[in-house]
N, C-alpha and C positions, 0 to 999 in steps of 0.2 A: 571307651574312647570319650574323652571332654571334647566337648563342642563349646568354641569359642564363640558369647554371645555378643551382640553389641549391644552398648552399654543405651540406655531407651533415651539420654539427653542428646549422643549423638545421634542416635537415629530422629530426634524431632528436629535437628537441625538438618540432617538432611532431605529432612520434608521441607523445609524453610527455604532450601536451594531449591529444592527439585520442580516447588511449585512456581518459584521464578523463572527456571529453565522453560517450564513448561509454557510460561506465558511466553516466551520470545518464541519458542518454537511453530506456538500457534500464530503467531503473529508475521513468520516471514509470509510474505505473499504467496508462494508457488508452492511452499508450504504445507500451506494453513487451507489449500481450497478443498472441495472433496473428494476430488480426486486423489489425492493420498491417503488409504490405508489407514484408520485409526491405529493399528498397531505398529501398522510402520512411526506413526508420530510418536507411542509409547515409549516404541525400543528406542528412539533416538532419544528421547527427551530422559528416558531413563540412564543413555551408555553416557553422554553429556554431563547428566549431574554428576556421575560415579567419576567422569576423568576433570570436573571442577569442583568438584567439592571438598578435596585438600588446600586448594588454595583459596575460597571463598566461605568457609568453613569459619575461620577464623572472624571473618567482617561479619557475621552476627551480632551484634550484641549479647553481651554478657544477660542485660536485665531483660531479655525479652520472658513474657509469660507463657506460660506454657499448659496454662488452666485449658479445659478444653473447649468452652466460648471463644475465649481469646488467641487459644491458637488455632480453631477455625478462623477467625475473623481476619487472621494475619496471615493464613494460606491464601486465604480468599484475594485479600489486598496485592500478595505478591502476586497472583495469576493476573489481576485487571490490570496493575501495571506493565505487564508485559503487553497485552493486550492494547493498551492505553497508546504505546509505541507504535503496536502495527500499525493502527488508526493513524499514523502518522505518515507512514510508510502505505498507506494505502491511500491516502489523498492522492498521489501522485497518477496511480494507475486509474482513478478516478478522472481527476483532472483529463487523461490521455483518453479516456471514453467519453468524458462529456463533448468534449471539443470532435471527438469521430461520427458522434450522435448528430452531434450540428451540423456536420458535414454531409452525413448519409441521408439526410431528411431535404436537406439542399438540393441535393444531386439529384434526387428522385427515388433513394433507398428505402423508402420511409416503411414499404412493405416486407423489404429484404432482412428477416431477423433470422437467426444462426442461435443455436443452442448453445449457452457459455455452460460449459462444463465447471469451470473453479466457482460461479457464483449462483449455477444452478438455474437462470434464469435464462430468458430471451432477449437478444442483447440485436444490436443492427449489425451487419455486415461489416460493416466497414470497423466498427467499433473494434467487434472484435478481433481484425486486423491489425487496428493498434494496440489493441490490448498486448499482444501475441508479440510482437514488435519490442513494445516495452518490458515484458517478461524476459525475454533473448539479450535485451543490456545491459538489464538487472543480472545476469546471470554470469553475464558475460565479465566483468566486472566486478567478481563475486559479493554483491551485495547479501546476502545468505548468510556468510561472514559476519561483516557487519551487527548483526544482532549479537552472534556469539563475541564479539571482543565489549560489545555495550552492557551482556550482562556481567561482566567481569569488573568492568568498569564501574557499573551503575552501584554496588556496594558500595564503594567509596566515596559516593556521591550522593548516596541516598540508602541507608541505613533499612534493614527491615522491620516494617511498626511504621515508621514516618512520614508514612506520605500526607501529604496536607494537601487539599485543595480551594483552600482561601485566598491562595498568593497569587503569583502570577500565570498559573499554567491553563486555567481555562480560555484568558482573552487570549496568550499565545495559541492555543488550539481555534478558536474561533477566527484568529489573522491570517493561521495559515489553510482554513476550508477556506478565507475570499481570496485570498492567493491563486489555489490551488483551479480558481474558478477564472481569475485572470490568465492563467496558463493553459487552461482549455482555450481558451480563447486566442491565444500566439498558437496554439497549437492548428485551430481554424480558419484562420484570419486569411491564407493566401490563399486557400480556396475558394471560402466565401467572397472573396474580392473579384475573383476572377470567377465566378457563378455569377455576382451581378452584375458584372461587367457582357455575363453574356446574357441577362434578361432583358437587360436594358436595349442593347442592340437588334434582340426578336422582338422587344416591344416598340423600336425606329421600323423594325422590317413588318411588323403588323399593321401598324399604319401606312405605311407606304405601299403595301401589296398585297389588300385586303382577301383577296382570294389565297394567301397563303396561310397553310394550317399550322401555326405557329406553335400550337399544342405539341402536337406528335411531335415536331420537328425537334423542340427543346430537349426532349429527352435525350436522344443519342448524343446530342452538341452538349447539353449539359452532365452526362455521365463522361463523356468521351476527353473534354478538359478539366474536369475534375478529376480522373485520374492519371492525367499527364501533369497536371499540378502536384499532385500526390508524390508522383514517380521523384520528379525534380525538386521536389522540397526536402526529399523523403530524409536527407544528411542535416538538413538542418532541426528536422523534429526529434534525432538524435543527438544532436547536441545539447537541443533545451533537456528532454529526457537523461542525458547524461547529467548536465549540469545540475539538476534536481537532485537525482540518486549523489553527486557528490556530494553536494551541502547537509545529507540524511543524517549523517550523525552529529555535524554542530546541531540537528535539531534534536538529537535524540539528550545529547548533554545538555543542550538549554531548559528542555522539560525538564528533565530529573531532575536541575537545580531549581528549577522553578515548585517543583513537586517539594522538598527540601525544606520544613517550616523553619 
């Protein structure tokens, strides 16, 4: 029986794809945490390449090298650019804990830390309530997607071998962490307003009624309308969070042209 082989130029091409694929895949958020199964991310990142690489096959370049330096160097680039992405797509959920942080430390959480399972570390309470929040939009929404129609995309936008980091893609990565830092902060801001609003008035009721223990008191007042703030806000921190996840992919095509020498 002849066994039909494949021929070794396409099979380096579709190392070419597959180590692309692999970078987006590592890069969705829900993902990418360790919570998933390394083999779970194989077989997907494996079945993915197999059902794109008819059509993206072709967006190779002809003159790519294939020496074995060079075509390590050029798996390698393809993996960090996917990666390069998440980093982008992960500002956001970033963003949504830094602003939960500010808030949990406010309230009186500051001891209340919860095991994050995706990032492996000790995270605040509340954080991770937003976090979990933000994950349920993203999904909801099928942001997940998103990665898969950007690497389809990002061929024709950005060639493999080409990425450049001279141009514009660093200060855009750098605009959007202060960004991302200003939205923690709309994310924070209506509870922190209303925390000071309420220290301010235990600190009229301390002078006024020195024999009241204003300490203890603060706590249940200040955990107790911090999360009725919480409750009541809770549609408008999904709509910034929506509004983020929509804008994701003009950022992910502005990178790649910026990637683009």
């Amino acid at each position: 029986m002849d066994i039909q082989l494949i021929p070794v130029e396409q099979f380096q091409t579709f190392l070419v794809v597959t180590s692309r694929v692999a970078g987006f895949i590592g890069a969705i958020p829900v993902i990418a945490s360790a919570q998933t199964p390394g083999r779970v991310k194989t077989a997907m990142t494996v079945a993915i390449s197999l059902a794109l690489f008819p059509v993206m096959a072709d967006a190779v370049p002809k003159e790519v090298s294939f020496a074995p330096l060079p075509f390590l160097l050029l798996l390698i680039s393809e993996l960090l650019l996917g990666l390069l992405l998440g980093l982008v797509a992960r500002l956001i959920f970033t963003a949504v804990e830094f602003g939960a942080t500010v808030i949990g430390y406010q309230m009186g959480f500051a001891a209340a830390n919860v095991f994050d399972p995706q990032s492996e570390r000790q995270v605040a309470l509340i954080s991770q309530f937003q976090n979990v929040f933000a994950i349920l939009i993203f999904l909801a929404i099928d942001g997940h997607h998103l990665f898969l129609r950007t690497a389809v995309v990002s061929y024709e936008l950005l060639p493999p071998g080409q990425i450049d980091f001279s141009g514009q893609a660093v200060p855009f990565l750098m605009e959007l962490a202060s960004h991302m830092f200003a939205i923690g902060v709309q994310f924070s801001a209506p509870v922190l307003a209303v925390l000071l609003l309420s220290g301010l008035i235990l600190g009229v009721l301390a002078r006024v009624f020195p024999q009241l223990n204003v300490f203890l008191l603060s706590f249940p007042i200040n955990i107790g309308s911090a999360f009725l703030v919480i409750a009541l806000t809770l549609s408008m921190v999904s709509v910034l969070i929506r509004r983020e996840f929509d804008i994701l992919g003009e950022r992910f095509i502005l990178l790649l042209q910026y990637l683009n020498p």
